[in-house]
C-alpha positions in Angstrom: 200.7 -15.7 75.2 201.3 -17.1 71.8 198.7 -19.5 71.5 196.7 -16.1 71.9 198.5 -13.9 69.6 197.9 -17.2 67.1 194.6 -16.8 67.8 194.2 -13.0 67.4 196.2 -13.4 64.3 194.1 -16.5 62.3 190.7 -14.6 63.6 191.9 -11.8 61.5 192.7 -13.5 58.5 189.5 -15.1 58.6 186.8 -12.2 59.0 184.7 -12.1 56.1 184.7 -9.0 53.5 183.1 -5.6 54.0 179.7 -5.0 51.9 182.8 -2.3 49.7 185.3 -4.8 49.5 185.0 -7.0 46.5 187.4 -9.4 45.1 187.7 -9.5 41.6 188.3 -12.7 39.2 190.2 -12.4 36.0 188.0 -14.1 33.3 190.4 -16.6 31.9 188.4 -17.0 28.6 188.9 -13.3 28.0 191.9 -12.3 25.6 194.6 -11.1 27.2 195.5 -8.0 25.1 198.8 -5.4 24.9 199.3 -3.3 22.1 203.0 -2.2 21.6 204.5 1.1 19.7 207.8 0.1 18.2 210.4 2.5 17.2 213.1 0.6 14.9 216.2 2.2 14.7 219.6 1.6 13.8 222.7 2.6 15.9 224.1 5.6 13.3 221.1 7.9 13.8 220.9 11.0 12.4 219.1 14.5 13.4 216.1 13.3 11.7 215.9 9.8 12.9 216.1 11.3 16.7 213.3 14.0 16.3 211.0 10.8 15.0 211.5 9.2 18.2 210.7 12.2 20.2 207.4 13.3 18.3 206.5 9.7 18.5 207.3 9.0 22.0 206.1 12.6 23.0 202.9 11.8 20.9 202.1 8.5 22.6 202.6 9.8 26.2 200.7 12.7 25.8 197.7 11.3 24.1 197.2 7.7 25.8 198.9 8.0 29.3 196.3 5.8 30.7 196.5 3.7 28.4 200.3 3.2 29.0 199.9 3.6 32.7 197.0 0.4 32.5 199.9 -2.0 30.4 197.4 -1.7 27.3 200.1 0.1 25.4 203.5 0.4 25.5 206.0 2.0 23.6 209.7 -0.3 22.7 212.4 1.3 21.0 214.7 -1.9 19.2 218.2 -1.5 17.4 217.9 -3.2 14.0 221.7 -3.4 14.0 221.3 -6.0 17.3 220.9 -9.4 15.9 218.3 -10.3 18.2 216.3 -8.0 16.6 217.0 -8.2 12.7 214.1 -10.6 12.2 211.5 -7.2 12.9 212.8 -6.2 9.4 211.6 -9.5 7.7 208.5 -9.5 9.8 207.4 -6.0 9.5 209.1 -5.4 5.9 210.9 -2.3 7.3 213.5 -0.4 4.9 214.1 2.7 7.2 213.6 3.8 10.8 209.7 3.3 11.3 207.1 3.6 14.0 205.3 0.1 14.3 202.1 -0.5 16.1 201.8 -4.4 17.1 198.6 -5.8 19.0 199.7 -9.6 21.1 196.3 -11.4 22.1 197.4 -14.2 24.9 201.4 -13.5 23.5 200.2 -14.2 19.9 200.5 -11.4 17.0 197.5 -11.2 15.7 198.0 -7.5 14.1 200.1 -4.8 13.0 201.0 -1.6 11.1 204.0 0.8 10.0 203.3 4.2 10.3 204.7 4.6 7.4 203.7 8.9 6.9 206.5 9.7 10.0 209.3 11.0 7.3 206.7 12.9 5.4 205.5 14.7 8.3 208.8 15.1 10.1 209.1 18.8 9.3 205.4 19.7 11.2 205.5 18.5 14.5 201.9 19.4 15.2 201.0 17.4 12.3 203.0 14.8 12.8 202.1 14.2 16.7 198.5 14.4 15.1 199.1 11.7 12.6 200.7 9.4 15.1 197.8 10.2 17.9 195.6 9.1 14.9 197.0 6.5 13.9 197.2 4.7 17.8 193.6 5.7 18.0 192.9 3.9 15.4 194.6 0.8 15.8 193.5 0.8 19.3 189.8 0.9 18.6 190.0 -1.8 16.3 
């Protein structure tokens, strides 16, 4: 009985694929590409510094859920005051809490930019989700 079963079981295993099935192959050649939203932020934060993480956040899920949902973006808050994270202000030449689009190709920066209009805008969320759905966009299609 189990030298049957066996048998059942490798015969199974070994039927070919149905004319809908198809098997797909990662080119290896191809780039492997994320893109990440950054939220920088220190740990005394103030009314204003929270209501730029919400409109961002709420900005970024709203207008690229697939996106997020495929791993092509994806949004990171980090705490400046952590010390495995004061190099971002060096490497992105941050003064303030800032919303940071970064693009890795095979775990390599190759890009970046502060969306540096977030306290300007603060005071009109409409505007301000626009500017930050903009701005993504942008970056995105480049």
């Amino acid at each position: 009985m189990r030298v049957f079963m066996l048998a059942l079981l490798l015969s199974l295993f070994s039927l070919p694929l149905s004319a809908e099935e198809t098997v797909v192959v990662a080119d290896s050649t191809a780039p492997q590409v994320t893109n990440v939203a950054y939220y920088f932020f220190n740990t005394a934060r103030c009314p204003s510094c929270l209501k730029i993480e919400k409109y961002s956040h709420e900005a970024i899920e709203a207008g690229f859920a697939e996106k997020m949902t495929s791993g092509e973006l994806s949004w990171m808050m980090k705490n400046l005051d952590e010390d495995a994270n004061a190099h971002f202000i060096d490497d992105y030449k941050l003064f303030t809490k800032s919303l940071v689009l970064v693009r890795y190709e095979n775990g390599q920066q190759t890009k970046w930019k502060n969306c540096d209009k977030v306290w300007e805008l603060l005071h009109d969320e409409a505007a301000f989700k626009k500017y930050v759905e903009s701005e993504v966009a942008t970056f995105l299609g480049s």
